[in-house]
Biopython code that builds the backbone (N, CA, C, O; Angstrom):
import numpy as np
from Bio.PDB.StructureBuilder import StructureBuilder

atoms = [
    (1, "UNK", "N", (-15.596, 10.884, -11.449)),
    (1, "UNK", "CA", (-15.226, 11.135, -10.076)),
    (1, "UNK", "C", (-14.482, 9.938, -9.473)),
    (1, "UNK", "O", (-13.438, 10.142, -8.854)),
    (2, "UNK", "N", (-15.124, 8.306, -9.672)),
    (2, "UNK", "CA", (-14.337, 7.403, -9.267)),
    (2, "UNK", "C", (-12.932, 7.631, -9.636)),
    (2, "UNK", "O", (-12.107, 7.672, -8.724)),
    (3, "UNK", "N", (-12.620, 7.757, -10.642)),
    (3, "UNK", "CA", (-11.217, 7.336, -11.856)),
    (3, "UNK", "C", (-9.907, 8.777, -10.812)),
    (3, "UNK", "O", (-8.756, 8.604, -10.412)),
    (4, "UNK", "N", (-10.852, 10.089, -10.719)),
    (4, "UNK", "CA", (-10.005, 10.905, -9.676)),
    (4, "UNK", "C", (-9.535, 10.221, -8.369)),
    (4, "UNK", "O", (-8.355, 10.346, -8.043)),
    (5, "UNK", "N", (-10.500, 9.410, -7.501)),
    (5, "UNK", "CA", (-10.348, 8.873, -6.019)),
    (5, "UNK", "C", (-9.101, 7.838, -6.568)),
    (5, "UNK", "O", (-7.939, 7.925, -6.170)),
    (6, "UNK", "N", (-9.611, 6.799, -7.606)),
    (6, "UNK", "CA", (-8.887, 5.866, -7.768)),
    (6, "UNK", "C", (-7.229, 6.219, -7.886)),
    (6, "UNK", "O", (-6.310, 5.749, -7.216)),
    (7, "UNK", "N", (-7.175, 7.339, -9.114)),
    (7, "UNK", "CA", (-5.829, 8.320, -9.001)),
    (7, "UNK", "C", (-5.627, 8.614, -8.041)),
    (7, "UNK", "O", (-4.444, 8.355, -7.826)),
    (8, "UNK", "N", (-6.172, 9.140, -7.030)),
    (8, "UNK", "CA", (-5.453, 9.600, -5.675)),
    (8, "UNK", "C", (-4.852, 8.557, -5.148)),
    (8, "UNK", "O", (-3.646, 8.557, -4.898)),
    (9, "UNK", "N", (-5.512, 7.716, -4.962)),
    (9, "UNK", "CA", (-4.940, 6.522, -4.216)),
    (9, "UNK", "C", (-4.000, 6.078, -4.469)),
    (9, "UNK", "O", (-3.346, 5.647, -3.520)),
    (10, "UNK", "N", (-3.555, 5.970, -5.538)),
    (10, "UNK", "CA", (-2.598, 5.312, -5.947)),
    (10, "UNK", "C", (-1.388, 6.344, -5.939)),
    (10, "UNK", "O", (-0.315, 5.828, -5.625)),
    (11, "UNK", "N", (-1.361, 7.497, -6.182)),
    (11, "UNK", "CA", (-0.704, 8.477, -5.871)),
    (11, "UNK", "C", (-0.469, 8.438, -4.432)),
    (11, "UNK", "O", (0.506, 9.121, -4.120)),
    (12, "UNK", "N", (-1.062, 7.845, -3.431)),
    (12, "UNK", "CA", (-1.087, 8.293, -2.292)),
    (12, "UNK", "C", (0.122, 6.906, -1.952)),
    (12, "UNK", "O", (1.093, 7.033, -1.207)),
    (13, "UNK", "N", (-0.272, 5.539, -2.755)),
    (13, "UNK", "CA", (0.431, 4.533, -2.207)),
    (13, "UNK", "C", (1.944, 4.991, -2.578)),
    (13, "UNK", "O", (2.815, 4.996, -1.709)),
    (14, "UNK", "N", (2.225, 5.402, -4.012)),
    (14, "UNK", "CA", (3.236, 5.973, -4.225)),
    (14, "UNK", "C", (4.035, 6.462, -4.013)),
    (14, "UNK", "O", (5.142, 6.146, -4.448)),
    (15, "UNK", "N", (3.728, 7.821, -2.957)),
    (15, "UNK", "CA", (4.248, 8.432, -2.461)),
    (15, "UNK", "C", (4.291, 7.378, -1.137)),
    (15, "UNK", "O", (5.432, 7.480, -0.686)),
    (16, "UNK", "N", (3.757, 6.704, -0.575)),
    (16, "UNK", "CA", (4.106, 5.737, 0.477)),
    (16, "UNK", "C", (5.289, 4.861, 0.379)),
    (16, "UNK", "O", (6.205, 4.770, 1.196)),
    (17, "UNK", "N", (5.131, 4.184, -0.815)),
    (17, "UNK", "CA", (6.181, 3.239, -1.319)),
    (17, "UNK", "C", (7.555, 4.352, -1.517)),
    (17, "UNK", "O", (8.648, 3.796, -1.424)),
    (18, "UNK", "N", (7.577, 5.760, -1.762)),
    (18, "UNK", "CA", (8.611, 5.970, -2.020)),
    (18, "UNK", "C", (9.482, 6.730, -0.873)),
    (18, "UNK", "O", (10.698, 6.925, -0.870)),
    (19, "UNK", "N", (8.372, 7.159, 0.238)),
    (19, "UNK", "CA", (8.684, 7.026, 1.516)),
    (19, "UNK", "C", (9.553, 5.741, 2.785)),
    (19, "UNK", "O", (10.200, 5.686, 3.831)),
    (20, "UNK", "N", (9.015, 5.007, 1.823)),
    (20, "UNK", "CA", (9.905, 3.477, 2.357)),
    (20, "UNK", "C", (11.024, 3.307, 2.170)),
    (20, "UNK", "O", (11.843, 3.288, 3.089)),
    (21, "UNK", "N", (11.387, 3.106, 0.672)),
    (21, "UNK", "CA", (12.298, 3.183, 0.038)),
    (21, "UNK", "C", (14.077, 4.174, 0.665)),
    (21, "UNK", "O", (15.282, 3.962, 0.535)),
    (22, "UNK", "N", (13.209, 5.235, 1.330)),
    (22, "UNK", "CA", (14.193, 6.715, 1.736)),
    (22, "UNK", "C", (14.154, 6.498, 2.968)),
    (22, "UNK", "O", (15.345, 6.387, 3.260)),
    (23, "UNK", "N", (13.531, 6.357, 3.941)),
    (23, "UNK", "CA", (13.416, 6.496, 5.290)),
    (23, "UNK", "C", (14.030, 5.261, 6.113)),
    (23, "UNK", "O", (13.438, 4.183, 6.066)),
    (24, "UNK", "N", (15.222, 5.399, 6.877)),
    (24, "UNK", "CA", (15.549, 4.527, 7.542)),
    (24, "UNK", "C", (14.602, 3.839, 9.313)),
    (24, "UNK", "O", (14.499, 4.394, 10.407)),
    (25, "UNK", "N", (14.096, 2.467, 8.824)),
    (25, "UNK", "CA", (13.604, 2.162, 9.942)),
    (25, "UNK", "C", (15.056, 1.723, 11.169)),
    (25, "UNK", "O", (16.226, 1.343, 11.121)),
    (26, "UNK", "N", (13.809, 2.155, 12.368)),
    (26, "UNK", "CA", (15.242, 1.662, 13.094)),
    (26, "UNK", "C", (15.082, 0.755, 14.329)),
    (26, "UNK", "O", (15.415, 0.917, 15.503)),
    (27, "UNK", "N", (14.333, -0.468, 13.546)),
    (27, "UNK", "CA", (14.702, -1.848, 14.111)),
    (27, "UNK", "C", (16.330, -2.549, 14.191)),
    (27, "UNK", "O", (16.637, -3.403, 15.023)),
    (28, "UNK", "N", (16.767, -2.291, 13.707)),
    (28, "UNK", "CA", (18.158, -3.013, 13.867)),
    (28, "UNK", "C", (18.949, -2.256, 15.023)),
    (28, "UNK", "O", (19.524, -2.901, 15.900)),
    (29, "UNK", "N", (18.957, -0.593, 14.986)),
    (29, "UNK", "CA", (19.583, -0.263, 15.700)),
    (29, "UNK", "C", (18.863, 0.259, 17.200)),
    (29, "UNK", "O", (19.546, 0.791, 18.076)),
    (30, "UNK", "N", (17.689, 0.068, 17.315)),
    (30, "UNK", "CA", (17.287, 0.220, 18.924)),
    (30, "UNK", "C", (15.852, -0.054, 19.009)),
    (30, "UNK", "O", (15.842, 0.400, 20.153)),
    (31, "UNK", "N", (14.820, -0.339, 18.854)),
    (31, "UNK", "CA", (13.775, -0.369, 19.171)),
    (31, "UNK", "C", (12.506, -0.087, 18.773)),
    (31, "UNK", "O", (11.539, 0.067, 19.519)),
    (32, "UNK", "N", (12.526, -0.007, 17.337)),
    (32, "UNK", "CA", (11.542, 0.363, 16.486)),
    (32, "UNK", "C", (10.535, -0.548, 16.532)),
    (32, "UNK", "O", (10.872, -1.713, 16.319)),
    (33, "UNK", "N", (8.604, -0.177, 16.904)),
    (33, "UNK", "CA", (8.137, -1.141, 16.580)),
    (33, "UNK", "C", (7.431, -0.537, 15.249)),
    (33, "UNK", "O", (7.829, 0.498, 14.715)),
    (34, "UNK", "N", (6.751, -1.013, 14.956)),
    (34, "UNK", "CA", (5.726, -0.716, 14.110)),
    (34, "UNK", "C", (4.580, -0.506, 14.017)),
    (34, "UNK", "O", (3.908, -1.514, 14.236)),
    (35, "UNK", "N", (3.950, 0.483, 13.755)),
    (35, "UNK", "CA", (2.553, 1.289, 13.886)),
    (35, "UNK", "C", (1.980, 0.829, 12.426)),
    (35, "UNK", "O", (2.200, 1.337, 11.326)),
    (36, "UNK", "N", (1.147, -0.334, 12.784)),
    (36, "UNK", "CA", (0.623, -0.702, 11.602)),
    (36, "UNK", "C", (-0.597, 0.070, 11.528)),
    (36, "UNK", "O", (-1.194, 0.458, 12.531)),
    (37, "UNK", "N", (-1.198, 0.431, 9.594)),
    (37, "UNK", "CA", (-2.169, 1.439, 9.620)),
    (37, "UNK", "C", (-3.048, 0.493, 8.096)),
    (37, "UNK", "O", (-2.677, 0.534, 6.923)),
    (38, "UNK", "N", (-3.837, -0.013, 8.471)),
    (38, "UNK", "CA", (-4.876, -1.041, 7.983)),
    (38, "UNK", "C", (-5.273, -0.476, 6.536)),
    (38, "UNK", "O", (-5.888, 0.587, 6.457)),
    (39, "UNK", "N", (-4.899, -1.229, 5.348)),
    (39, "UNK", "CA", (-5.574, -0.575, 3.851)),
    (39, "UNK", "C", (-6.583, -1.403, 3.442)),
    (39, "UNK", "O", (-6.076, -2.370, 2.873)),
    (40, "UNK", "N", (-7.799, -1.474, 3.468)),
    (40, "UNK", "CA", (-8.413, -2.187, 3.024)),
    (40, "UNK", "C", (-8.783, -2.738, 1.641)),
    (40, "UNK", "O", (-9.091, -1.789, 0.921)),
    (41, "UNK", "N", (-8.893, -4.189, 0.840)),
    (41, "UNK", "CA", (-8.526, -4.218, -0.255)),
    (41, "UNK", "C", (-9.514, -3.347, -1.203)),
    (41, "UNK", "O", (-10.577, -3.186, -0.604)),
    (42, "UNK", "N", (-9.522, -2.825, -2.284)),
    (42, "UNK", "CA", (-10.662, -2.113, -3.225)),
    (42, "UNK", "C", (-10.966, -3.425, -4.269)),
    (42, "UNK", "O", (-10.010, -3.708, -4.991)),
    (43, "UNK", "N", (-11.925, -4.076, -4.394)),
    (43, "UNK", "CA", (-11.820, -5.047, -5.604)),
    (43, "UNK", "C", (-11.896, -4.400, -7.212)),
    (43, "UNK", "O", (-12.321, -3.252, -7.345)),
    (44, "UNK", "N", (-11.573, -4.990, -8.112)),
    (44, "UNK", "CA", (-10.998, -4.522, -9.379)),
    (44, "UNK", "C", (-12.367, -4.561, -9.898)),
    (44, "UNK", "O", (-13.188, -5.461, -9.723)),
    (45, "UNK", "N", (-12.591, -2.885, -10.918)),
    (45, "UNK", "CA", (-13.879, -3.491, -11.643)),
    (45, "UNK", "C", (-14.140, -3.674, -13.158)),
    (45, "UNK", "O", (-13.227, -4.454, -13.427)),
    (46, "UNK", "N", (-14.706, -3.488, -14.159)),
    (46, "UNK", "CA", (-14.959, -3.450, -15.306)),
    (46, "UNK", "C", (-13.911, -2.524, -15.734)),
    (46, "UNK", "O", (-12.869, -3.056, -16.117)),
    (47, "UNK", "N", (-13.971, -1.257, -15.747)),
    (47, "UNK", "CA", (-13.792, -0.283, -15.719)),
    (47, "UNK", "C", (-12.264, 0.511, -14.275)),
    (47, "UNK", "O", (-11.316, 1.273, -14.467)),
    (48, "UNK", "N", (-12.651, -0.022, -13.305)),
    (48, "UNK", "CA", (-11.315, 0.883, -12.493)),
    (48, "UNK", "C", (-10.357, -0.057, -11.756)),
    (48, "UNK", "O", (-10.760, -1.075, -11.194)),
    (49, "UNK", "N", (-9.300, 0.254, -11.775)),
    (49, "UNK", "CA", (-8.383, -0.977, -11.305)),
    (49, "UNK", "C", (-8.696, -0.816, -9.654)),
    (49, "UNK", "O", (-9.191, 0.155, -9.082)),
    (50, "UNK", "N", (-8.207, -2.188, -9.043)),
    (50, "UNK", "CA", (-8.231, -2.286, -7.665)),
    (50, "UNK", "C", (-7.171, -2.243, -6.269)),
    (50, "UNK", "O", (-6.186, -1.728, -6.799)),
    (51, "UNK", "N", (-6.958, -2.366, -5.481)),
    (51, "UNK", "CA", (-5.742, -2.158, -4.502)),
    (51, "UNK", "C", (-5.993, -3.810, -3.930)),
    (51, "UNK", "O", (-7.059, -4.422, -3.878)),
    (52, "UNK", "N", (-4.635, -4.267, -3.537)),
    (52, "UNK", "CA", (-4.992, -5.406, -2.510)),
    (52, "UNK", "C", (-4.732, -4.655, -0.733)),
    (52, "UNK", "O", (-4.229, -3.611, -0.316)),
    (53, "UNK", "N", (-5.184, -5.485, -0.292)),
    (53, "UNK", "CA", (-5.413, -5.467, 1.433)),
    (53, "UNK", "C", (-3.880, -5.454, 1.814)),
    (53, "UNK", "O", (-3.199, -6.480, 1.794)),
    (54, "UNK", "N", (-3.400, -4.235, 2.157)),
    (54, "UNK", "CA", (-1.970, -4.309, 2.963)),
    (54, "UNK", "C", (-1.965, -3.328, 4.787)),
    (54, "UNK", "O", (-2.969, -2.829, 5.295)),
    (55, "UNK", "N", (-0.562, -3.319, 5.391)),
    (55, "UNK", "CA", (-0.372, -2.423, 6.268)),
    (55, "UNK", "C", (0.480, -2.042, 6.121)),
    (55, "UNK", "O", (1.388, -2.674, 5.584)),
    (56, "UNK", "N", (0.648, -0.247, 6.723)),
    (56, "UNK", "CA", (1.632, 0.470, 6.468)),
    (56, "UNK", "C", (2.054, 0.969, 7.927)),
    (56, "UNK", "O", (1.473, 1.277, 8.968)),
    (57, "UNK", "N", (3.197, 0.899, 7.523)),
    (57, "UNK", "CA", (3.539, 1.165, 9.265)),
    (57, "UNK", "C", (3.983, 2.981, 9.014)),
    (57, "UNK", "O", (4.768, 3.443, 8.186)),
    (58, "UNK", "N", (3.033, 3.824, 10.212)),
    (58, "UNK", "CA", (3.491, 4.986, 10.328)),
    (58, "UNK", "C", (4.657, 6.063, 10.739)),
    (58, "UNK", "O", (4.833, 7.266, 10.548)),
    (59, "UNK", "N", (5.278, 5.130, 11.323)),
    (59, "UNK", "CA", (6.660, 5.407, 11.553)),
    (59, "UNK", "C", (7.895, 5.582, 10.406)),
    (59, "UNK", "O", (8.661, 6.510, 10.147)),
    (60, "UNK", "N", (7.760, 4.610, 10.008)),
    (60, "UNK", "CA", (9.095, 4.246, 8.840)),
    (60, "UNK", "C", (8.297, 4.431, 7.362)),
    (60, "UNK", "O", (8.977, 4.539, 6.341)),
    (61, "UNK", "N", (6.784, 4.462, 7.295)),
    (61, "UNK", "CA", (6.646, 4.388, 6.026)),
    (61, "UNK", "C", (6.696, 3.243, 5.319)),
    (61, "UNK", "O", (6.135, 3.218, 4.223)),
    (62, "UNK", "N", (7.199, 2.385, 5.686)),
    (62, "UNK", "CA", (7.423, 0.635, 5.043)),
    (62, "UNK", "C", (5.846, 0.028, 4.713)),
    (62, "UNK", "O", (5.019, 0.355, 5.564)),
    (63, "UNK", "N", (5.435, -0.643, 3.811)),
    (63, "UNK", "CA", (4.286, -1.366, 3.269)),
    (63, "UNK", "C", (4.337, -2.915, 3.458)),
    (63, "UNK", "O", (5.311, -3.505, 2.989)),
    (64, "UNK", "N", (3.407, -3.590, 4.080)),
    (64, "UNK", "CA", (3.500, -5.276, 4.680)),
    (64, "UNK", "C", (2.246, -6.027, 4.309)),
    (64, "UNK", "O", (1.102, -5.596, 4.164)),
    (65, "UNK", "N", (2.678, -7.136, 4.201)),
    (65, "UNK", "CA", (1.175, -7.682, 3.399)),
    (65, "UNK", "C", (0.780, -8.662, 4.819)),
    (65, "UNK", "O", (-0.075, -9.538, 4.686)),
    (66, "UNK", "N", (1.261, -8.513, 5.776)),
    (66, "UNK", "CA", (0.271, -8.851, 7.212)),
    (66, "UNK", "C", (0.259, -7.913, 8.327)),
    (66, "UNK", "O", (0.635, -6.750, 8.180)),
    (67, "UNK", "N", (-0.040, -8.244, 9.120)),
    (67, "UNK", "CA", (-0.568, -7.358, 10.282)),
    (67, "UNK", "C", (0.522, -7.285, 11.037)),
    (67, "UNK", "O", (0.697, -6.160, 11.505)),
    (68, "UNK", "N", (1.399, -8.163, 11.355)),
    (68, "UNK", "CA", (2.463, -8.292, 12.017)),
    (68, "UNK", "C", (3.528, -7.478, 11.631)),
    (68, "UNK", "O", (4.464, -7.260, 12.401)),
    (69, "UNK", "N", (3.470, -7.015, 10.522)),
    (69, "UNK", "CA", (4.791, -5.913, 9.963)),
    (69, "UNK", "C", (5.630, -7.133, 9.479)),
    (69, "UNK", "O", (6.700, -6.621, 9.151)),
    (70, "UNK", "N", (5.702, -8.261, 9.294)),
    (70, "UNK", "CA", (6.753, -9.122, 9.135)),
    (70, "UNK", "C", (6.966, -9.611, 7.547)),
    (70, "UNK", "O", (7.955, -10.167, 7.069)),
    (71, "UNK", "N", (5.901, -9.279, 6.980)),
    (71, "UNK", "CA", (6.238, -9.571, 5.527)),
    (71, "UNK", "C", (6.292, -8.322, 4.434)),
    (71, "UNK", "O", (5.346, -8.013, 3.709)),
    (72, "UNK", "N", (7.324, -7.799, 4.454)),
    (72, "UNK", "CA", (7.499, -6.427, 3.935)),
    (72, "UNK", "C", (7.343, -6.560, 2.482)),
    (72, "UNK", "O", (7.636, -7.495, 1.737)),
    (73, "UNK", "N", (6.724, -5.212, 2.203)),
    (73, "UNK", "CA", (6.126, -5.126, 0.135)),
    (73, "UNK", "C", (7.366, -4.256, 0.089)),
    (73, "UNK", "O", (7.659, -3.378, 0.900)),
    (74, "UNK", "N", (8.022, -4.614, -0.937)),
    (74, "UNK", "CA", (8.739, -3.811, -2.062)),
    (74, "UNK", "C", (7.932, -2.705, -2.821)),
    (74, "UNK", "O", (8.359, -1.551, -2.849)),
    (75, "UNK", "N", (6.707, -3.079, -3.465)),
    (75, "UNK", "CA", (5.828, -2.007, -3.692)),
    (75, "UNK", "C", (4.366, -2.668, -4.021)),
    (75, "UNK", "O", (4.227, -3.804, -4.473)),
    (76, "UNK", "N", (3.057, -1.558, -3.647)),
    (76, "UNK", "CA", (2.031, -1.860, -3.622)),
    (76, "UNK", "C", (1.539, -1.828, -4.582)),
    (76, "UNK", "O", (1.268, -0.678, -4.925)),
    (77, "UNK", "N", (1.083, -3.033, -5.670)),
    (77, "UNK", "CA", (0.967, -2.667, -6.990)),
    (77, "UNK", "C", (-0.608, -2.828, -6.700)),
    (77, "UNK", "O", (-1.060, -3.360, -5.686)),
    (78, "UNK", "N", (-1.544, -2.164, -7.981)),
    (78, "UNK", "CA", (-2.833, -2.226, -8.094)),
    (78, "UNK", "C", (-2.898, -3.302, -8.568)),
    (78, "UNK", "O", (-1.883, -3.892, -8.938)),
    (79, "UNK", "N", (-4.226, -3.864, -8.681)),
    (79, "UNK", "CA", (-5.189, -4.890, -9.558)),
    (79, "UNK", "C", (-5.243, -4.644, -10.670)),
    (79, "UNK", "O", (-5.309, -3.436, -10.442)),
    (80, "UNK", "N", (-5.284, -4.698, -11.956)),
    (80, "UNK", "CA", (-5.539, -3.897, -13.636)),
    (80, "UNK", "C", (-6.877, -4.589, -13.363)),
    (80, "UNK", "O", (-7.167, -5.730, -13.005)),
    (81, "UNK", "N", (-7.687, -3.346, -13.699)),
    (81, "UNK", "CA", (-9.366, -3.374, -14.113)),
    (81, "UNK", "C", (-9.659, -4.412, -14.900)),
    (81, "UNK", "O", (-8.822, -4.507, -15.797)),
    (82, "UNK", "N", (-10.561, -5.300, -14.954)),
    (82, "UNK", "CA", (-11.175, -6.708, -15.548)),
    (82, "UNK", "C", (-11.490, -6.349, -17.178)),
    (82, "UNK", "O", (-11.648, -7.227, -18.026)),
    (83, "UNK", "N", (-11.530, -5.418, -17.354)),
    (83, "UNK", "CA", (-12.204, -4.958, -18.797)),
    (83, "UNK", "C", (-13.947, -5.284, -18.460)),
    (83, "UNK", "O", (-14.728, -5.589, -17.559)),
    (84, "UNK", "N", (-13.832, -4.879, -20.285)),
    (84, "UNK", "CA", (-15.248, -5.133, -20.084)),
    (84, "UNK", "C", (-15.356, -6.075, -21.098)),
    (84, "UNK", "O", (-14.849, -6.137, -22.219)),
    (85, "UNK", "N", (-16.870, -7.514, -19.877)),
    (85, "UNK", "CA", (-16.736, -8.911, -20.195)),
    (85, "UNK", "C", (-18.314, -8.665, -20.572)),
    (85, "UNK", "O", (-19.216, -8.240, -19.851)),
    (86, "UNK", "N", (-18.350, -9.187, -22.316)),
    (86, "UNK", "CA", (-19.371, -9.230, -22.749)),
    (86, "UNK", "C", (-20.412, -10.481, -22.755)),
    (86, "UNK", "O", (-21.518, -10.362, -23.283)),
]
sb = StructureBuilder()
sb.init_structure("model")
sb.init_model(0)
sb.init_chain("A")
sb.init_seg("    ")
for serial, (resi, resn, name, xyz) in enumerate(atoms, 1):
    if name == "N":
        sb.init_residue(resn, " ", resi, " ")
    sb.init_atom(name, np.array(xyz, "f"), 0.0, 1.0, " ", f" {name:<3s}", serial, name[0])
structure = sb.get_structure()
């Protein structure tokens, strides 16, 4: 059941990141702010990989690794799972 949620998620950032990518924000041309929307980080485990802590702004779709919208992600990569440490 984890390994499904974990798939979603990442499917979900995916489709976020590729929402970014397509969608024109429109700070340059009039007044766009940004509706930041809080991801909290998942830590990586034995077994399931993890997400780091970003914001996504709801407007444009764009991904930022602060609160301010000012440091924009190219894309939200996961954590790779730790293995398993004997």
């Amino acid at each position: 059941m984890k390994k499904k949620v974990v798939i979603g998620c990442l499917a979900a950032i995916a489709m976020i990141a590729c929402a970014a990518g397509f969608s024109a924000c429109k700070e340059e041309g009039g007044g766009h702010t940004h509706i930041a929307s809080h991801h909290e980080a998942i830590a990586a485990t034995c077994t399931e990989d993890g997400m780091p802590e970003y914001w996504s702004c709801s407007e444009c779709g764009k991904a930022f690794s602060d609160a301010e919208c000012t440091e924009e992600l190219s894309v939200v990569s996961p954590i790779p799972a730790l293995g398993t440490i004997w």
